[in-house]
py3Dmol code that shows the C-alpha trace and the ligand (Angstrom):
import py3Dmol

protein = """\
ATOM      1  CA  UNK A   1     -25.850 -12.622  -4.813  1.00  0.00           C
ATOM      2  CA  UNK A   2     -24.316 -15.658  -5.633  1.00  0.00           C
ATOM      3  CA  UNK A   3     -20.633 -16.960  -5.208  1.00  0.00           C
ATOM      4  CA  UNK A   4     -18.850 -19.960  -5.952  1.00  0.00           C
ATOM      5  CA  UNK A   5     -15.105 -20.238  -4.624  1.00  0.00           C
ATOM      6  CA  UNK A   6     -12.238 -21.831  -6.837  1.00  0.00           C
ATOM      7  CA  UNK A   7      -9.568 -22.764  -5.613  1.00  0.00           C
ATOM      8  CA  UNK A   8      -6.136 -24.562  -6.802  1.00  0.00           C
ATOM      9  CA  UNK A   9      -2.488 -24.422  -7.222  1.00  0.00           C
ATOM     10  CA  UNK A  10      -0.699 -23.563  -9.894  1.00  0.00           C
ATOM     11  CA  UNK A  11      -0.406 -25.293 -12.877  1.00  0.00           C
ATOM     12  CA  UNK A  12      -3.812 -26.875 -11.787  1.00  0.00           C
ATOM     13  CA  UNK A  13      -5.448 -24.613 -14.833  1.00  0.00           C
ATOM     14  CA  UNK A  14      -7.438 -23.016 -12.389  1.00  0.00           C
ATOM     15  CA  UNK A  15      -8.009 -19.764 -14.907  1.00  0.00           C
ATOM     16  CA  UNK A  16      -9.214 -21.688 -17.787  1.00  0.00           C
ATOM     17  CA  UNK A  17     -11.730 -23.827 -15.684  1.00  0.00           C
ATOM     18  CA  UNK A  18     -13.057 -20.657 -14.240  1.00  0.00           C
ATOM     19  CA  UNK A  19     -13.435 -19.213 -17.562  1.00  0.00           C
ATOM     20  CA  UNK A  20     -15.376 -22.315 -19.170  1.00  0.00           C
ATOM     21  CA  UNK A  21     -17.593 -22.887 -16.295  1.00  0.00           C
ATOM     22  CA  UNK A  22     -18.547 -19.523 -16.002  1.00  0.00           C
ATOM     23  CA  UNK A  23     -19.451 -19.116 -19.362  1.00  0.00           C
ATOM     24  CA  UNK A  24     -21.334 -22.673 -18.875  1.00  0.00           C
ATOM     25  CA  UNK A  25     -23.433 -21.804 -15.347  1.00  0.00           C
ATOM     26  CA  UNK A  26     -23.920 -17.947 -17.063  1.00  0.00           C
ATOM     27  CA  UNK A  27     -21.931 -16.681 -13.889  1.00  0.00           C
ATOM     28  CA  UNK A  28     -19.119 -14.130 -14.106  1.00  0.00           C
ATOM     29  CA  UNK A  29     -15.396 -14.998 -14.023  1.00  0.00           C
ATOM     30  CA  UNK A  30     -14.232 -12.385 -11.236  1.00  0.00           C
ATOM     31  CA  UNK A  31     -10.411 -12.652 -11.671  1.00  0.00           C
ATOM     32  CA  UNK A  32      -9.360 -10.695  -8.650  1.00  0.00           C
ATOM     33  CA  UNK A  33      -5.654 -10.234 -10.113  1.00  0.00           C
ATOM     34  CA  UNK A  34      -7.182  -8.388 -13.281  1.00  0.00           C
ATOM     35  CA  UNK A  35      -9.356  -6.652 -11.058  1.00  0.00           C
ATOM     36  CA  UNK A  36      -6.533  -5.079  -8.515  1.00  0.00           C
ATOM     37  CA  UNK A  37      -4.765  -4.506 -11.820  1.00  0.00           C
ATOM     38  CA  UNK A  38      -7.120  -2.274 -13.781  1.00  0.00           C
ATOM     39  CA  UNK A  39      -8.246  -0.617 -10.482  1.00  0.00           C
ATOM     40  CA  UNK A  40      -4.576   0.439 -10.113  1.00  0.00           C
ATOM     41  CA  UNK A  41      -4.711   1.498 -13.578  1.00  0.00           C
ATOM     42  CA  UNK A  42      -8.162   3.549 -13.972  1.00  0.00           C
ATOM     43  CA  UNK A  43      -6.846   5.372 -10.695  1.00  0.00           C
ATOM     44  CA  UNK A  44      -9.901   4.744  -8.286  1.00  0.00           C
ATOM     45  CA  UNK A  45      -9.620   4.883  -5.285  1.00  0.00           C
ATOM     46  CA  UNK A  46      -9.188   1.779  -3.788  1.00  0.00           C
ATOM     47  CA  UNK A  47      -6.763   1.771  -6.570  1.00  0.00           C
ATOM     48  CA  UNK A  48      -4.631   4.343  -5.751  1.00  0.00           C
ATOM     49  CA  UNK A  49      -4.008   2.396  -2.031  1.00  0.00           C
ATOM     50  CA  UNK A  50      -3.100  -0.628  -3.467  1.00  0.00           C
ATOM     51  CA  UNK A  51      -0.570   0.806  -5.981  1.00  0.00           C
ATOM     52  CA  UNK A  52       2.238   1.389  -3.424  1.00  0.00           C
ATOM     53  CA  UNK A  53       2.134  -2.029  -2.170  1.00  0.00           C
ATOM     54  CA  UNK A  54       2.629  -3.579  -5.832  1.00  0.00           C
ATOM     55  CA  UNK A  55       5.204  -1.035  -6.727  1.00  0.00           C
ATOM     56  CA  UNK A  56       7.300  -2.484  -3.595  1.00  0.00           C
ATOM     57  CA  UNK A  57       6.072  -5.772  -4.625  1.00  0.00           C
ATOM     58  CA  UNK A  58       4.561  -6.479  -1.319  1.00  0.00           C
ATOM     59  CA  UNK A  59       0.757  -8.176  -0.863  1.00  0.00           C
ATOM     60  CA  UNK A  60      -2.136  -5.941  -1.118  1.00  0.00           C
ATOM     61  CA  UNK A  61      -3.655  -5.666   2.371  1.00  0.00           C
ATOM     62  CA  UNK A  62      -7.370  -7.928   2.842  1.00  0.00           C
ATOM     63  CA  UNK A  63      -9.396  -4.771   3.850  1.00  0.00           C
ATOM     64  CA  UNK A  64      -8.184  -3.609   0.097  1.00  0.00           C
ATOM     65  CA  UNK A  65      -8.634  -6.867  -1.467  1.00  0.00           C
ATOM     66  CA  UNK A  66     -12.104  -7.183  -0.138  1.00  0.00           C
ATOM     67  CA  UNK A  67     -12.935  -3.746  -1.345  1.00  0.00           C
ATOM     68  CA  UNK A  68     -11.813  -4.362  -4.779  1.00  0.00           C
ATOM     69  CA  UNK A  69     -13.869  -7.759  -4.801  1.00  0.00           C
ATOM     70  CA  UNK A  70     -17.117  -5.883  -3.386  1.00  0.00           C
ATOM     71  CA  UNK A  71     -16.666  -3.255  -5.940  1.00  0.00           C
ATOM     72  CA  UNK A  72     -16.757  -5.529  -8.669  1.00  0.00           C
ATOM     73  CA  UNK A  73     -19.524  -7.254  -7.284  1.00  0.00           C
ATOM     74  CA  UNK A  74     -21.942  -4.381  -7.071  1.00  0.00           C
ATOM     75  CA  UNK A  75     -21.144  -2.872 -10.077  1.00  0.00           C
ATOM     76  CA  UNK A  76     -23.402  -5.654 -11.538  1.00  0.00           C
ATOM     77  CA  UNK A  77     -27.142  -4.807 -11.906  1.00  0.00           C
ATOM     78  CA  UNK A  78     -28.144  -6.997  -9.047  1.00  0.00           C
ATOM     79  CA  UNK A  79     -30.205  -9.611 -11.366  1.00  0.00           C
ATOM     80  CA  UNK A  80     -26.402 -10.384 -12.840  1.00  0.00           C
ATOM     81  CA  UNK A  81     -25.235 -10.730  -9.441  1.00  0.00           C
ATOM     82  CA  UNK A  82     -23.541 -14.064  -9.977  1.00  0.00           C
ATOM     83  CA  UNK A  83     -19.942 -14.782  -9.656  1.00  0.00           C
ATOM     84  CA  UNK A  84     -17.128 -17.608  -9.752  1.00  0.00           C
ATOM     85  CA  UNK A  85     -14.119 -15.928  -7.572  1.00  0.00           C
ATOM     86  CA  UNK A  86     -10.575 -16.856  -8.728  1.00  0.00           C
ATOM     87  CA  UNK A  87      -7.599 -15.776  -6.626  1.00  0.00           C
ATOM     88  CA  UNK A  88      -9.753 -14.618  -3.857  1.00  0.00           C
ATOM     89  CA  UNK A  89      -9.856 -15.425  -0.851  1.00  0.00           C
ATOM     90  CA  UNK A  90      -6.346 -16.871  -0.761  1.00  0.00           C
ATOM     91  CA  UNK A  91      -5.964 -16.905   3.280  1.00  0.00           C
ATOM     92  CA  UNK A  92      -8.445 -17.529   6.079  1.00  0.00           C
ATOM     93  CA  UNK A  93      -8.574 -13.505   7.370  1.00  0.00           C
ATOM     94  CA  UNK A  94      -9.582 -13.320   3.719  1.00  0.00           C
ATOM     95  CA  UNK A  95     -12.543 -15.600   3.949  1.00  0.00           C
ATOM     96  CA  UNK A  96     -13.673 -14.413   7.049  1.00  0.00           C
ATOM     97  CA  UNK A  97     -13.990 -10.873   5.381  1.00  0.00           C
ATOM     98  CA  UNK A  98     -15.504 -11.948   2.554  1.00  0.00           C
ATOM     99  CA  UNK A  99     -18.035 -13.714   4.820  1.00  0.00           C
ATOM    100  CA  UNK A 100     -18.884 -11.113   6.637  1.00  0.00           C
ATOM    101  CA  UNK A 101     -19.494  -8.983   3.183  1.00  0.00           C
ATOM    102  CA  UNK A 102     -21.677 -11.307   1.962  1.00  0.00           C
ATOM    103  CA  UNK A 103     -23.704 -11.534   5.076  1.00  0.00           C
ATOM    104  CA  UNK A 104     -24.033  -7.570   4.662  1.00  0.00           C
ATOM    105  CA  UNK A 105     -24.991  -7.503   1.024  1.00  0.00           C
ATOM    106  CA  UNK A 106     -27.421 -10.417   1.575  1.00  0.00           C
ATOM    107  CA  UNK A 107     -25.378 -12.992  -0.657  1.00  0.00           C
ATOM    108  CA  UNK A 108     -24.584 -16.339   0.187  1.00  0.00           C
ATOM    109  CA  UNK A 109     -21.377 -19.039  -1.122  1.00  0.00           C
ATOM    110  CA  UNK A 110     -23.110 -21.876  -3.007  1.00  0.00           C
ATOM    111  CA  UNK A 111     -20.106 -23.791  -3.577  1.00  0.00           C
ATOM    112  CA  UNK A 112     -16.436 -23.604  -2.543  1.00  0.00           C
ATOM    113  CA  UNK A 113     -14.173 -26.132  -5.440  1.00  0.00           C
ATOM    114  CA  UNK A 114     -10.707 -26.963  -4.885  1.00  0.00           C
ATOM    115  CA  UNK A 115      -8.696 -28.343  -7.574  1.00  0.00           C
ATOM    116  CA  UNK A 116      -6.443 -31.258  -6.496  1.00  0.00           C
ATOM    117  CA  UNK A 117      -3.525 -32.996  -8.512  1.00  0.00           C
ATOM    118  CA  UNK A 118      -0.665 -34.505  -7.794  1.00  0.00           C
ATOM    119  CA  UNK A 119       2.364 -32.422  -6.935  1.00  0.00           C
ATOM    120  CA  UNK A 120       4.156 -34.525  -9.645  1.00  0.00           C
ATOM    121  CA  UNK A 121       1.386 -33.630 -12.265  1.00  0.00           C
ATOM    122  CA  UNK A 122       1.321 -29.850 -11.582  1.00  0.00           C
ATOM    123  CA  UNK A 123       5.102 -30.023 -11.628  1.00  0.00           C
ATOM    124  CA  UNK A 124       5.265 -31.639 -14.999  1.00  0.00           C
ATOM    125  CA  UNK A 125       2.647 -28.982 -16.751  1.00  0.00           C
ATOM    126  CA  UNK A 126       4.640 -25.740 -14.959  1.00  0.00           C
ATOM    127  CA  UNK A 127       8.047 -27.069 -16.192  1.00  0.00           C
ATOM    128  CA  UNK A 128       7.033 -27.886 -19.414  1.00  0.00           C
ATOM    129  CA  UNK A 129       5.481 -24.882 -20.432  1.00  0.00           C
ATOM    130  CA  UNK A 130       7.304 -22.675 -22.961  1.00  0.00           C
ATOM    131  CA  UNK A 131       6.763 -19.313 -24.091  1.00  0.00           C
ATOM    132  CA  UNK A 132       7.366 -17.555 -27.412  1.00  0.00           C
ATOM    133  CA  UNK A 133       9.602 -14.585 -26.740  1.00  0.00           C
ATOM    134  CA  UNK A 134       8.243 -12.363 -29.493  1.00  0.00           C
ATOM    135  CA  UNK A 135       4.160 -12.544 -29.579  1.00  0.00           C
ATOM    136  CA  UNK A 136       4.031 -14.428 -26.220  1.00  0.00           C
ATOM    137  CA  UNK A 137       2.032 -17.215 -26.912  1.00  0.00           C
ATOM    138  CA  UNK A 138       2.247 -20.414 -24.650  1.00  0.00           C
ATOM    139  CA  UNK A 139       3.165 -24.230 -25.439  1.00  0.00           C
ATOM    140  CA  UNK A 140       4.020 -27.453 -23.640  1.00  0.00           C
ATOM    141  CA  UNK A 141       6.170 -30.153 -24.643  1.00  0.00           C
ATOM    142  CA  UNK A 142       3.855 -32.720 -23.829  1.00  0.00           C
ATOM    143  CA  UNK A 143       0.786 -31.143 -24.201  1.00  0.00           C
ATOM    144  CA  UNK A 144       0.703 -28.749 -26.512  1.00  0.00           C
ATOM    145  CA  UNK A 145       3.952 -28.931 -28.420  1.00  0.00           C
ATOM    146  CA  UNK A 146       4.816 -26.723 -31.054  1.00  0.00           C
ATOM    147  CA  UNK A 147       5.047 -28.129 -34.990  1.00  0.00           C
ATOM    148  CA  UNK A 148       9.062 -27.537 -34.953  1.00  0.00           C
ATOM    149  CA  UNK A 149      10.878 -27.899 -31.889  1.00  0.00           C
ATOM    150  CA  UNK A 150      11.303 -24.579 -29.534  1.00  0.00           C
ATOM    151  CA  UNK A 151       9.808 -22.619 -32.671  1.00  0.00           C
ATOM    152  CA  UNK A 152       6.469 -20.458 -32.256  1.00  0.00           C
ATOM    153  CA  UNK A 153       3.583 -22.114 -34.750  1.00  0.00           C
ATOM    154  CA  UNK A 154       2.130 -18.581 -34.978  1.00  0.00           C
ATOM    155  CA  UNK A 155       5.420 -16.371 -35.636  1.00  0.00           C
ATOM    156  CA  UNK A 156       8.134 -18.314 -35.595  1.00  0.00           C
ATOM    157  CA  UNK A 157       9.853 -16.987 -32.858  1.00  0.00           C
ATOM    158  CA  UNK A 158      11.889 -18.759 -30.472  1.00  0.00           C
ATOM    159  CA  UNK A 159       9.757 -20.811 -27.437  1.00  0.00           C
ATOM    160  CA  UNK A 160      12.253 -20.133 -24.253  1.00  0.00           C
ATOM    161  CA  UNK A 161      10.964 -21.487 -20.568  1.00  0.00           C
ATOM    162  CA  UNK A 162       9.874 -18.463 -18.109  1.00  0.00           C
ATOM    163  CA  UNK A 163      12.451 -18.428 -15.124  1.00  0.00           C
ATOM    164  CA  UNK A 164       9.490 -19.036 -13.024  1.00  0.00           C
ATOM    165  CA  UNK A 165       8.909 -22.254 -14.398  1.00  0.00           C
ATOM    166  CA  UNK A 166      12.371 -24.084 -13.927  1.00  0.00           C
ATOM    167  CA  UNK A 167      11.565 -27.073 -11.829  1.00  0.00           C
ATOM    168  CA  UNK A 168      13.692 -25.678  -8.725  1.00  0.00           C
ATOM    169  CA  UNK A 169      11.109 -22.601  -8.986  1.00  0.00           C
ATOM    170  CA  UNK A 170       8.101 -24.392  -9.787  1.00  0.00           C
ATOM    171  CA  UNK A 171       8.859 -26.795  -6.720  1.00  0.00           C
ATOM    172  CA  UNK A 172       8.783 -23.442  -4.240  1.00  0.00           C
ATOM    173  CA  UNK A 173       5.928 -22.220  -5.506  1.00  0.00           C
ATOM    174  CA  UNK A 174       3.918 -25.468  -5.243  1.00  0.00           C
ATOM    175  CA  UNK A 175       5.122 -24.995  -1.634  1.00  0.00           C
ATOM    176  CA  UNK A 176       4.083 -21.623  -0.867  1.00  0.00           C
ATOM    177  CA  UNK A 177       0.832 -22.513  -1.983  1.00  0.00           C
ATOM    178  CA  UNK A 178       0.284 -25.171   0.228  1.00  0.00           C
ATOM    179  CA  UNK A 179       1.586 -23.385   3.288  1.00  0.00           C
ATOM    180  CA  UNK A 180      -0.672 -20.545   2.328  1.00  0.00           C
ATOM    181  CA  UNK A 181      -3.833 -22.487   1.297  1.00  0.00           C
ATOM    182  CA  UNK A 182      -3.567 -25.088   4.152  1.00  0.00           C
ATOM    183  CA  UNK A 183      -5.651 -23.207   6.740  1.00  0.00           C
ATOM    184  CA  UNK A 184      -8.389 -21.207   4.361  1.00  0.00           C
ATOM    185  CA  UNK A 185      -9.281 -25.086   2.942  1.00  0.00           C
ATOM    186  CA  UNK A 186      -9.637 -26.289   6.949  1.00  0.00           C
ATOM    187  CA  UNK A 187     -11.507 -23.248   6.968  1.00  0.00           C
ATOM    188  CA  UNK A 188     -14.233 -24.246   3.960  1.00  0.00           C
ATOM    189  CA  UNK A 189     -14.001 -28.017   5.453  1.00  0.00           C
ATOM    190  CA  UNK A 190     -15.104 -27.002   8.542  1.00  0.00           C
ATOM    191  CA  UNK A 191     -17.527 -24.353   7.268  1.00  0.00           C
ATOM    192  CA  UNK A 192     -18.740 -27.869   5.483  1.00  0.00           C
ATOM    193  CA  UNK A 193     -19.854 -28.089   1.479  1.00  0.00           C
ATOM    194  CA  UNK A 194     -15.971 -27.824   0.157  1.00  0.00           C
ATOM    195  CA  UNK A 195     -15.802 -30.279  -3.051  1.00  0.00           C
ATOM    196  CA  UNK A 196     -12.514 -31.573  -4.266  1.00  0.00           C
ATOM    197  CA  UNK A 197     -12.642 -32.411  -8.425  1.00  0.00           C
ATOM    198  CA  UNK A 198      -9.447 -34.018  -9.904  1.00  0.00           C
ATOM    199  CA  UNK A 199      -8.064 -31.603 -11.749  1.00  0.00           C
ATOM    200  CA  UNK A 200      -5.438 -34.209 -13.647  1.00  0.00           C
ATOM    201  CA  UNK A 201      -8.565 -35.066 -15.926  1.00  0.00           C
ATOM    202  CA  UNK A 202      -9.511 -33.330 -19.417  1.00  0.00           C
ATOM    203  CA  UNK A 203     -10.800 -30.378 -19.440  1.00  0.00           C
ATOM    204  CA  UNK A 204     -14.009 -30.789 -20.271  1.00  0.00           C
ATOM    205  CA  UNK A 205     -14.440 -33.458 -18.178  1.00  0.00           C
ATOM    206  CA  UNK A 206     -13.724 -30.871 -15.187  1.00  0.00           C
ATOM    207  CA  UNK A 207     -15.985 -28.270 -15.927  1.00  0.00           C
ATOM    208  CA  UNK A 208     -18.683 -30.548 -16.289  1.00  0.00           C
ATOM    209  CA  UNK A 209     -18.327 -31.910 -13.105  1.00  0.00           C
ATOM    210  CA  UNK A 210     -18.148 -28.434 -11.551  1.00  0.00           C
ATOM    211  CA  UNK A 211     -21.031 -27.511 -13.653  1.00  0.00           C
ATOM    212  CA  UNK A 212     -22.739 -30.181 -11.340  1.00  0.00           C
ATOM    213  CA  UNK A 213     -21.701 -29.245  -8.145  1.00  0.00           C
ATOM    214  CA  UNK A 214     -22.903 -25.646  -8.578  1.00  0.00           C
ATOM    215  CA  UNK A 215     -26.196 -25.995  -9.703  1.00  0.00           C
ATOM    216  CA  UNK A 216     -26.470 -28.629  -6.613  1.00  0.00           C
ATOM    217  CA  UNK A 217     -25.533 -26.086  -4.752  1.00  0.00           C
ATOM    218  CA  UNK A 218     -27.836 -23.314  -5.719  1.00  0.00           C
ATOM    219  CA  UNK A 219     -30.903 -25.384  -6.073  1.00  0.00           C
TER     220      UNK A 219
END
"""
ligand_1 = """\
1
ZN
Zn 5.257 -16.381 -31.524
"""
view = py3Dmol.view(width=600, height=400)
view.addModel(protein, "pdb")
view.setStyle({"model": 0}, {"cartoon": {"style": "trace"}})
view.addModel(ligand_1, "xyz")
view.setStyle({"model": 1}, {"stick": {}})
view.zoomTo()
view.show()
């Protein structure tokens, strides 16, 4: 079994590189939001424990979190065993568990990749993201504007700004992150092998270079 950790704020684009470079290392994208999410939903039973805890909007415990994550993992035949891990571990206790699970199932972490950018650059993409109220499809106003201004190219809806996203908003977040994050990336630094790609490049630019640093680090 083979994992490779991705980490990064938001607004870094963390999803979409996890995506591309799974599909471009043949690895699976194990989103562990849309994992706890259609566990809760199936009804399993590490699903049923974590549905309280959402429904008060409190954080799913780690011993759950893990579970869901080792779940997913060995419901691969084991030749498939091969995974990039977005939104997981997000805290140190986390880490340590998921060592620890890996040690038992005989896998090992080949990489661990944090996305950096500027605070000023992830502000800029959050705040200027818009969203089309009626089919829910996603612009920015530098980046990906739409043809008419605060009209949806697809439907022609109206593009309004999530109230998540409002600068005041975005600015908390970014901080939560880094409070959170601060000790699980001293914990990959001092574990060694924790890679830092710019994440303020292109896109393609990105994956490639993560493309690189995993098959370094399986070889
Ligand atoms: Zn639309």
């Amino acid at each position: 079994m083979d994992v490779v950790i991705l980490l990064g704020a938001p607004g870094s684009g963390k999803g979409t590189v996890c995506t591309r470079v799974a599909e471009a290392v043949g690895y699976r994208h194990l989103s562990t939001g849309d994992r706890l999410r259609e566990a809760v939903k199936a009804g399993t039973a590490v699903g049923r424990e974590a549905r309280p805890y959402i429904e008060r909007g409190d954080l799913v415990p780690d011993e759950v979190m893990i579970r869901i994550v080792a779940e997913a993992m060995t419901s691969e035949a084991p030749e498939l065993r091969r995974f990039i891990l977005d939104g997981f571990p997000r805290t140190d206790a986390q880490a340590l568990l998921l060592q620890q699970r890996l040690r038992d199932e005989g896998g090992r972490i080949c990489a661990v990749i944090l996305l950096e950018a500027p605070r000023d650059v992830l502000i800029e993409r959050l705040a200027g993201r818009r969203v089309c109220r009626d089919c829910g499809a996603t612009y920015h106003v530098v980046n990906i504007p739409p043809k008419h201004e605060g009209q949806c190219d697809a439907c022609g809806g109206e593009l309004v700004q999530r109230p998540d996203d409002n600068e005041a908003t975005v600015r908390n977040r970014l901080e939560v992150y880094e409070r959170q994050t601060a000790s699980l990336i001293e914990f990959y630094e001092r574990a060694g092998g924790l890679r830092r790609v710019d994440s303020a490049r292109p896109l393609d630019v990105m994956v490639s270079e993560i493309r690189d640093l995993i098959v370094a680090g399986v070889s």
